[in-house]
C-alpha positions as CSV (number, residue, x, y, z in Angstrom):
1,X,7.3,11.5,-26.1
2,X,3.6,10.5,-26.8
3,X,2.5,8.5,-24.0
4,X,-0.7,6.1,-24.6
5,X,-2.7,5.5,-21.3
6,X,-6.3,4.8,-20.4
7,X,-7.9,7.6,-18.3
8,X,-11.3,8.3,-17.0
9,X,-12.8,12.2,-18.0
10,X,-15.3,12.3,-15.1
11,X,-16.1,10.3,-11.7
12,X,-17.3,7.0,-11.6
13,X,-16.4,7.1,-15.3
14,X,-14.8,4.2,-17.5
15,X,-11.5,4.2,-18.4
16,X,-10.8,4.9,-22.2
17,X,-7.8,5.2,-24.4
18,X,-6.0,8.3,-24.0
19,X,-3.0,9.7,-25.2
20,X,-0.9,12.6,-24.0
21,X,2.4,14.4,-24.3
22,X,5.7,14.4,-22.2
23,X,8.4,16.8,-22.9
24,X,12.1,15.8,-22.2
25,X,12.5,14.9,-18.3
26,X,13.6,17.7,-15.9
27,X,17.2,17.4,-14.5
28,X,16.2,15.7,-11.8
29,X,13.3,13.5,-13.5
30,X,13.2,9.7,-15.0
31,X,10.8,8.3,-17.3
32,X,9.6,4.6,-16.8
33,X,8.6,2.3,-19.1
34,X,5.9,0.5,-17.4
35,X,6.0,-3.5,-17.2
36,X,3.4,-4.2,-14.7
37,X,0.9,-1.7,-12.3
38,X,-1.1,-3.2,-9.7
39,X,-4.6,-1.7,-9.1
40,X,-5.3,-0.6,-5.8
41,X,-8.6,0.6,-3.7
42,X,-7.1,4.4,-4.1
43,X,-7.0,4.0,-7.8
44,X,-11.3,3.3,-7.5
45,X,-11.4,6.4,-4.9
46,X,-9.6,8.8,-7.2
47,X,-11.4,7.7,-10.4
48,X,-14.9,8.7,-8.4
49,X,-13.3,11.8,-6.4
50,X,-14.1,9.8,-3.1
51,X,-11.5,12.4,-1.9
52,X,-12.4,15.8,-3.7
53,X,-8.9,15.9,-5.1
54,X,-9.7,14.2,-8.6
55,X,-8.3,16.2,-11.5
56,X,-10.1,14.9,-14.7
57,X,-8.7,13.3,-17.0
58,X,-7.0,11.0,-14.8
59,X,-5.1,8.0,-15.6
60,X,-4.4,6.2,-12.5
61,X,-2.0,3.8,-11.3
62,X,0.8,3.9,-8.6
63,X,1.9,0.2,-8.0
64,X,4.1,0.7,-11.1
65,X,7.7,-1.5,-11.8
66,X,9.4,-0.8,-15.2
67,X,12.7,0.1,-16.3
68,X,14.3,3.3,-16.5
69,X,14.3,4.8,-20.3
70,X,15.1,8.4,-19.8
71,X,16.6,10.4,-17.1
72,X,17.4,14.2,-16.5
73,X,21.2,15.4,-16.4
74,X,21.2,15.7,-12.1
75,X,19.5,12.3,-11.7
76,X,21.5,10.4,-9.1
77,X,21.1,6.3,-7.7
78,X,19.5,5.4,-10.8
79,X,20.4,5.2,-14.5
80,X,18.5,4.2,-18.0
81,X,18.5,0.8,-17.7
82,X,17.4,0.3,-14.4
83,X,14.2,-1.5,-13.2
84,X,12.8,0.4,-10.7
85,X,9.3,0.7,-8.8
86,X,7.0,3.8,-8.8
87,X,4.5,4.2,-5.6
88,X,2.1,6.4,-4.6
89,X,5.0,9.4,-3.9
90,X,6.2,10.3,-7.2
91,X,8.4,13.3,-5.9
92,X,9.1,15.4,-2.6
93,X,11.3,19.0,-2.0
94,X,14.3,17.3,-0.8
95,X,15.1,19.9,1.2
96,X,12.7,20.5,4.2
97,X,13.1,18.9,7.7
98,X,11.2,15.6,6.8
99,X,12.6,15.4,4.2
100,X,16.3,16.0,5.1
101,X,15.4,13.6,8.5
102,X,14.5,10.9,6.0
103,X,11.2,11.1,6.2
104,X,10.5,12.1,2.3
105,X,6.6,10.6,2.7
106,X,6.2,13.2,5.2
107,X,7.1,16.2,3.6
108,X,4.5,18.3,2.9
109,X,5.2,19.3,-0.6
110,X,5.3,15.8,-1.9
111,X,3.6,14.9,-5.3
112,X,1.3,11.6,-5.5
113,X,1.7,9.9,-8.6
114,X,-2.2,10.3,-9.7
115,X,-3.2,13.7,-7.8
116,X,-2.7,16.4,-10.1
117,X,-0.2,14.0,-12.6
118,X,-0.7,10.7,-14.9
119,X,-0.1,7.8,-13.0
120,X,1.3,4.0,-14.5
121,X,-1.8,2.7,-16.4
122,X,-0.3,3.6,-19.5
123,X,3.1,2.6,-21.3
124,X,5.4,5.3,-19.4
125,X,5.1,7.1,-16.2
126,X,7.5,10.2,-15.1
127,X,8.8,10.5,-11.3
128,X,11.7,12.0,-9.6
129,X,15.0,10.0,-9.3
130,X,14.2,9.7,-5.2
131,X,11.5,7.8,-5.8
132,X,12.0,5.4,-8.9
133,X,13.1,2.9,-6.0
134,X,15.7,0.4,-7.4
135,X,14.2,-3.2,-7.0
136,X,16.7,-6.0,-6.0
137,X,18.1,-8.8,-8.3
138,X,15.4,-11.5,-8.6
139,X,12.5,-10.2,-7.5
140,X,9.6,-11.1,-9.3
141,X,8.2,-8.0,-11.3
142,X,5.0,-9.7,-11.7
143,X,4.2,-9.5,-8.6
144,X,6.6,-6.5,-7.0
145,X,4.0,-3.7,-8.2
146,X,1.7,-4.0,-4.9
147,X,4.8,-3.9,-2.8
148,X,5.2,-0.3,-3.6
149,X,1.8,1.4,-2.4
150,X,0.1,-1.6,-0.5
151,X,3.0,-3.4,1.0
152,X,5.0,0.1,2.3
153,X,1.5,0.4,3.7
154,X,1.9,-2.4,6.0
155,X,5.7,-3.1,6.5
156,X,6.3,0.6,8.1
157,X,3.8,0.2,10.6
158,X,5.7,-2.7,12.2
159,X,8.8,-0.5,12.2
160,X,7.0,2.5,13.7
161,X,6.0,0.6,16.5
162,X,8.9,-1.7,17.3
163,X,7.0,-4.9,16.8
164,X,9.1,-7.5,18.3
165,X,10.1,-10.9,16.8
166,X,8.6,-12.1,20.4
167,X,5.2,-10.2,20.3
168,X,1.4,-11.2,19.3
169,X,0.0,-9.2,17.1
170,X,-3.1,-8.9,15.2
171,X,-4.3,-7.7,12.0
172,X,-8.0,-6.4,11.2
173,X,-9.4,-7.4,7.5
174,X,-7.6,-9.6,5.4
175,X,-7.8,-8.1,2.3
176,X,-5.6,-6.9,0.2
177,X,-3.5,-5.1,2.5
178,X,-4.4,-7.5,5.3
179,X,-3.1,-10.5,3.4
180,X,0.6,-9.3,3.0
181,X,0.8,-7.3,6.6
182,X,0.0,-11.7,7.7
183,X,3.2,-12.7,5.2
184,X,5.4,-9.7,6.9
185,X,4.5,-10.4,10.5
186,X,4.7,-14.1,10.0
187,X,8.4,-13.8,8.6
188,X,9.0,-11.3,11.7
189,X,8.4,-14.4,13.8
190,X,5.6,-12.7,15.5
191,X,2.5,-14.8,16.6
192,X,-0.2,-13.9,14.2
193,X,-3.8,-13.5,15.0
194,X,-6.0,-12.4,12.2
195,X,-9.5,-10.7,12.5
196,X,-11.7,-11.7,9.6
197,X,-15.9,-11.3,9.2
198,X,-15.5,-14.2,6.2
199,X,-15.3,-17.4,7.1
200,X,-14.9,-18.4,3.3
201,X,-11.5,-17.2,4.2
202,X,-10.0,-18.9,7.1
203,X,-8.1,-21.6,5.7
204,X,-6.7,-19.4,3.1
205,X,-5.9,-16.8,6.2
206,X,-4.0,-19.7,7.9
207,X,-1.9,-20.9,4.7
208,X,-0.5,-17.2,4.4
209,X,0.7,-17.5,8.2
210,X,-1.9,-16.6,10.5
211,X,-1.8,-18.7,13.6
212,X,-5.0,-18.1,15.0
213,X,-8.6,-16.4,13.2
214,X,-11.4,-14.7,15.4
215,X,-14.4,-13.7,13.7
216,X,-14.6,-10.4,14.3
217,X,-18.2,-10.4,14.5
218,X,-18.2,-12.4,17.6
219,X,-17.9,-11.0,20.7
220,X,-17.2,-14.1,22.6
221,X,-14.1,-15.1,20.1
222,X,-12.7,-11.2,20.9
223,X,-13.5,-11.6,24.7
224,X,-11.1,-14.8,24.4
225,X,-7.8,-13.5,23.6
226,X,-8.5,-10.2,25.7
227,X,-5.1,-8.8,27.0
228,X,-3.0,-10.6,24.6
229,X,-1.9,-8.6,21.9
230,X,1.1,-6.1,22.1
231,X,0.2,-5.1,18.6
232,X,-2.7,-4.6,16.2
233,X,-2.8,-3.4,12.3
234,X,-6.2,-2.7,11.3
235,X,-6.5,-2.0,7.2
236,X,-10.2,-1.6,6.8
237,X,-12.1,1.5,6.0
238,X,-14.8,1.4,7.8
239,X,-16.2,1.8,11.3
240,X,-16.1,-0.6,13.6
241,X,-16.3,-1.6,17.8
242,X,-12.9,0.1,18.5
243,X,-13.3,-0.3,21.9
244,X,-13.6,-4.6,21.7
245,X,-10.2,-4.3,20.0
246,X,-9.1,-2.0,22.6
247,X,-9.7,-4.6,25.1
248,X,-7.6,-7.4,23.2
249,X,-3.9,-5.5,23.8
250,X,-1.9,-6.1,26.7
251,X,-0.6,-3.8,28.4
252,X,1.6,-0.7,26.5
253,X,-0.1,-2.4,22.9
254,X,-0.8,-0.3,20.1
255,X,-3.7,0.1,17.9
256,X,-2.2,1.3,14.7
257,X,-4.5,2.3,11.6
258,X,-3.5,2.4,8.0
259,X,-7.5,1.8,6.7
260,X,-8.6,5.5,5.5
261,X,-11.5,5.3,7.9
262,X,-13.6,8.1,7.0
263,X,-15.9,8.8,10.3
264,X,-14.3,9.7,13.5
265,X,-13.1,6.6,15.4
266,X,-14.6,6.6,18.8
267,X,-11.5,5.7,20.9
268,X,-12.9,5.8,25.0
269,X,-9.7,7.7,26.5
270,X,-10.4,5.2,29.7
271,X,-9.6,2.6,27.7
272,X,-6.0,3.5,26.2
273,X,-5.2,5.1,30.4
274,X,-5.7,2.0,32.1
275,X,-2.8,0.1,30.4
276,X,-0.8,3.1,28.6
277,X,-2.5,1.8,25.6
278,X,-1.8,3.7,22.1
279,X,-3.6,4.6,18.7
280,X,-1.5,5.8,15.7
281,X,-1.3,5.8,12.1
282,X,0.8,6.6,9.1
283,X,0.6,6.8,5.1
284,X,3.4,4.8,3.3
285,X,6.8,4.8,4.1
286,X,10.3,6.6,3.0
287,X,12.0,5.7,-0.4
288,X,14.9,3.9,2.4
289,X,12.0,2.0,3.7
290,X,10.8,1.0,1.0
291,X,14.0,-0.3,-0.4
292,X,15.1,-2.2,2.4
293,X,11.4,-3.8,2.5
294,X,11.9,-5.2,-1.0
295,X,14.8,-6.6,0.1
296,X,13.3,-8.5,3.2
297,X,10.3,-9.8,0.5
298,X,12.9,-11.4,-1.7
299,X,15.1,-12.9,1.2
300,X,12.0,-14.5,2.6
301,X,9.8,-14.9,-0.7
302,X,7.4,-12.6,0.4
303,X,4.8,-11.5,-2.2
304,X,1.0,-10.3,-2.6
305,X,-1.5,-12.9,-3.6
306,X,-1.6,-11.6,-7.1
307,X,-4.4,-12.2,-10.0
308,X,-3.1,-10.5,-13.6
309,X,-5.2,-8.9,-15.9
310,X,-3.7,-7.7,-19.4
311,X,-3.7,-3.6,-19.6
312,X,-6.7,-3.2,-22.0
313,X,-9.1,-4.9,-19.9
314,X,-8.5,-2.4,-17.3
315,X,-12.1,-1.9,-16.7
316,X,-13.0,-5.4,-16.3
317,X,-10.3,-5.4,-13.5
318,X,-11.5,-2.3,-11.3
319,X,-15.0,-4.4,-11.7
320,X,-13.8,-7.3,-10.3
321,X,-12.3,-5.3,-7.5
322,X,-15.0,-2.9,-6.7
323,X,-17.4,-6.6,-6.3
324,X,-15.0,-7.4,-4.2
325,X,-13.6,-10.4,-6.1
326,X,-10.1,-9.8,-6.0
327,X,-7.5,-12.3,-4.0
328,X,-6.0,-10.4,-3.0
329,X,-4.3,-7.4,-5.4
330,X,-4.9,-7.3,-8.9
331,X,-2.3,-6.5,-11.5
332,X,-2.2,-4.7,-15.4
333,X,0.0,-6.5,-17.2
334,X,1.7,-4.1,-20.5
């Protein structure tokens, strides 16, 4: 099957038409033909080698819902037909402990859908059966694609650490993963304070269901809600003044990262003692997870804040997200 993409052939490069060939799926392979891929901020790392894993050329994209056009002869849960979703796992062993605990983003011998592989900005993508996730009846495809890399993101961190439907939480930059960890926690029926350096943004923050925004650049607004939160999700990337955010969980709170925050984070180990205070963090979330969080989006309506592009302007859309512009995922429209 020739598969027509748009790749980039060295870092920092723009994307150009490229074609490639796929050979019949293995037994336990599906093809996809791809309806919509959102773009996320990995997709701009991996196209510049940010990580020193970039294999050139790549075609990214791993926010990917499509329907099912081929499948191998072992294939179980899904069939041609099918529209599934595609994340950032695109396979895993199936057979070590993580794996066999449920735990499939864990294992170590996964395969990401654009490290070492083509990924969904193109017409067809390949994955194996365990992870072409089946989406539920009525979900909106338009808007679905970020659920599956930037919405896992954020809805396994509340299971990890048993965020209550009684707690306050917070959530650090309200980007785009900040923006739909807000619509999950709000629909939790958790208290929501949202920690945002623009204030451009706050009455967009509240309308998504914070109740409450601190400028995070002011210590006096952090000092005032010291000791109240059992719970914070921080998505940026970048350093910042763990410490003040430290001070704002209650007792037994959790800082929990999912921002790929390249310099060590200075955590003062006095500060986590004092109140058995914790800092985690995780990657996505199991193909189980993942599932049953598509379900909770379209009981409750729960999408990203979406802006569309058409697929052959691909390069105009990474633009408008590397400047920042986007509100709040972008997605390629085939």
């Amino acid at each position: 099957m020739k598969v027509k993409a748009y790749a980039a052939k060295e870092p920092k490069g723009k994307l150009e038409p490229y074609a490639y060939e796929l050979d019949k799926p293995g037994p336990e392979e599906v093809d996809i033909k791809v309806a919509y891929c959102g773009i996320c901020h990995s997709d701009l790392s991996m196209i510049n080698n940010d990580w020193g894993m970039t294999q050139y050329p790549i075609v990214p994209g791993h926010e990917i819902v499509g329907e099912v056009i081929a499948a191998g002869n072992a294939v179980k849960n899904v069939k041609i037909g099918d529209k599934v979703g595609l994340g950032w796992f695109s396979a895993s062993c199936m057979s070590c402990q993580e794996c066999m605990d449920g735990a499939h983003h864990l294992c170590s011998k996964s395969e990401a859908t654009i490290v070492g592989r083509h990924g969904g900005f193109a017409d067809y993508v390949r994955g194996h059966w365990s992870w072409a996730i089946s989406l539920p009846e009525g979900i909106d495809m338009s808007k679905a694609g970020p659920l599956l890399c930037g919405g896992i993101t954020v809805f396994n961190p509340i299971i990890i650490a048993g965020v209550k439907p009684t707690d306050t939480v917070g959530v650090i930059g309200i980007g785009g993963l900040g923006h739909m960890a807000l619509k999950f926690l709000k629909h939790w029926g958790c208290e929501v304070v949202a920690f945002s350096s623009n204030p451009d943004k706050k009455d967009q923050i509240l309308a998504m269901g914070a109740n409450q925004v601190i400028n995070s650049k002011d210590p006096q607004e952090l000092e005032s809600i010291a000791g109240r939160l059992n719970f914070i999700l921080n998505t940026t990337n970048v350093s910042l003044d763990w410490n003040s955010y430290l001070s704002t969980l209650a007792p037994k709170g959790k800082l929990h990262t999912v921002g790929a925050v390249l310099e060590p984070m200075a955590i003062p180990a006095f500060s986590l003692i004092g109140g058995e205070k914790s800092v985690g963090g995780s990657p996505l979330g199991s193909p189980a997870l993942t599932k049953t969080m598509l379900d909770f989006c379209v009981r409750h309506t729960i999408y990203p804040t979406t802006e569309e592009f058409p697929m052959e302007q691909v390069n105009q859309a990474l633009e408008h997200l590397e400047e920042g512009k986007a509100r709040f995922r972008i997605v390629l429209k085939n």
